[in-house]
C-alpha positions in Angstrom: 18.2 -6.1 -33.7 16.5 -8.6 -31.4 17.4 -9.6 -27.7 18.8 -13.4 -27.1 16.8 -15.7 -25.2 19.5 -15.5 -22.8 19.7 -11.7 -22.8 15.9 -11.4 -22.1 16.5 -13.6 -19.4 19.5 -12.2 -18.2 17.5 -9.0 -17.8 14.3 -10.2 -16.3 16.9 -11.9 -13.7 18.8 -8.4 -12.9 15.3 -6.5 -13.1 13.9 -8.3 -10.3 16.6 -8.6 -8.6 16.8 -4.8 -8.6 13.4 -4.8 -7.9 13.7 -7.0 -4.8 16.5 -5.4 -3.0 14.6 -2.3 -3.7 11.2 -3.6 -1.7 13.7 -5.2 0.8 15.4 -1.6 1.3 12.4 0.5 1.5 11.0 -2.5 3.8 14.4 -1.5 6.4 14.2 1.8 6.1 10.6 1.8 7.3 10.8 -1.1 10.2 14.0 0.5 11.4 12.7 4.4 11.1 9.7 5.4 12.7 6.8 7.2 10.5 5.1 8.1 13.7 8.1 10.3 14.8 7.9 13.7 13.1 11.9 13.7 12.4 10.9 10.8 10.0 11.7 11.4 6.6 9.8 10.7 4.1 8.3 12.9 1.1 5.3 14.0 2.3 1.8 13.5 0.7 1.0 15.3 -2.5 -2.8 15.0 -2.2 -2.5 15.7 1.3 -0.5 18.9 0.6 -3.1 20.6 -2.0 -6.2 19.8 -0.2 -5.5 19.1 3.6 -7.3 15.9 3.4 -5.5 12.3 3.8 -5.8 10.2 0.8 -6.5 6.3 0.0 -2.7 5.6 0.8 -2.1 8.5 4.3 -1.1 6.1 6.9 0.5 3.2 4.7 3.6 3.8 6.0 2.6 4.0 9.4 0.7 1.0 8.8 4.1 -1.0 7.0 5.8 -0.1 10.1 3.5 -1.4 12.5 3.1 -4.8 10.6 6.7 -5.0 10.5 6.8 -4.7 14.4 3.5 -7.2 15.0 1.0 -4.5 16.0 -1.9 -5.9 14.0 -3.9 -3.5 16.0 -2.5 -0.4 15.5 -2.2 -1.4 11.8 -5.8 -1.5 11.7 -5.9 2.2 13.3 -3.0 3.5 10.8 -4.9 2.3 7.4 -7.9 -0.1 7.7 -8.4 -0.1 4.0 -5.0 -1.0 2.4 -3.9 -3.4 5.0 -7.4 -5.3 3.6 -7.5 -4.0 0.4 -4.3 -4.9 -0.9 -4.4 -8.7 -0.2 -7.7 -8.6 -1.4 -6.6 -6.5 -4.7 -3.6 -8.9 -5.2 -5.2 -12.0 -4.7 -8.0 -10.8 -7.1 -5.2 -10.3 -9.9 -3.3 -13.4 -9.4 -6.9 -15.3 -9.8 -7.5 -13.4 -13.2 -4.1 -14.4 -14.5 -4.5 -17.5 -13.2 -7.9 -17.9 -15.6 -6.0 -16.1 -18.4 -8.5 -12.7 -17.7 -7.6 -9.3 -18.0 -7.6 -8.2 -14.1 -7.7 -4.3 -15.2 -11.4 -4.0 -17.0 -13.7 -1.0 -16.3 -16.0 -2.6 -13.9 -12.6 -3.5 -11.7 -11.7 -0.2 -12.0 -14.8 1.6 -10.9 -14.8 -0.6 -8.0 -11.9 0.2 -7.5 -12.0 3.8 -7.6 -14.8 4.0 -5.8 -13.9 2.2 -2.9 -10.9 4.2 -2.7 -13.5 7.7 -2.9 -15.5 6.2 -0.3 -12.4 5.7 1.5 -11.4 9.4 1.6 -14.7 10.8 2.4 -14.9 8.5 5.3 -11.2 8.8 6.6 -11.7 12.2 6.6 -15.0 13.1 8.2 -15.1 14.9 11.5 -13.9 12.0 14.9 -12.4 9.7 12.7 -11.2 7.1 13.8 -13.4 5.7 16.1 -11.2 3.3 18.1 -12.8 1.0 20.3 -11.4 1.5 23.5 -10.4 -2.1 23.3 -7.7 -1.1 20.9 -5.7 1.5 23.6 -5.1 -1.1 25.5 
């Protein structure tokens, strides 16, 4: 039995709308909570949990909560990488659509995976971060 036009589009409506007040929740619960409190809750990391390192996404929170509050600075401390890796991801998928391309194609994704590699080696080497001391202030 197949959908109605206006039963697909009935569900595409309620589907986003679900989706939205969804991001918009998550969004409040961040901005009003703080991750950088301990009594934050939130579950916590499974990559972190098995290997003690922090992965691609450690500090996204943090990061959300910072952007939320206008500290562009300690954003950049939190998580350098996704708070300029996913405009740049998201604008490089809305170009491909845009064309008519398939955005997910093996070169994109070993870009992609190696960036985010890269990422956790670096985040996780001995003194990082290295904060300018322009940033404490």
């Amino acid at each position: 039995m197949a959908l109605s036009s206006t039963s697909g589009h009935r569900t595409r409506l309620f589907v986003g709308l679900g989706t939205g007040a969804a991001l918009l929740g998550s969004l409040a619960y961040i901005g009003i909570g703080n991750p950088h409190s301990p009594d934050f809750v939130f579950p916590a990391c499974p990559f972190r949990a098995l290997t003690g390192w922090n992965c691609p996404a450690c500090g996204g929170l943090r990061m959300t909560h910072d952007l939320l509050h206008g500290d562009v600075a300690a954003a950049i401390v939190d998580n350098v990488f996704l708070l300029v890796g996913l405009p740049l991801l998201l604008t490089w998928v809305l170009v491909q659509w845009r064309r008519g391309k398939a955005a997910a194609n093996t070169p994109t994704l070993v870009v992609i995976v190696a960036a985010a590699v890269t990422w956790t080696i670096v985040r996780n080497l001995p003194g990082f971060p290295l904060v300018p001391t322009v940033l404490d202030g």
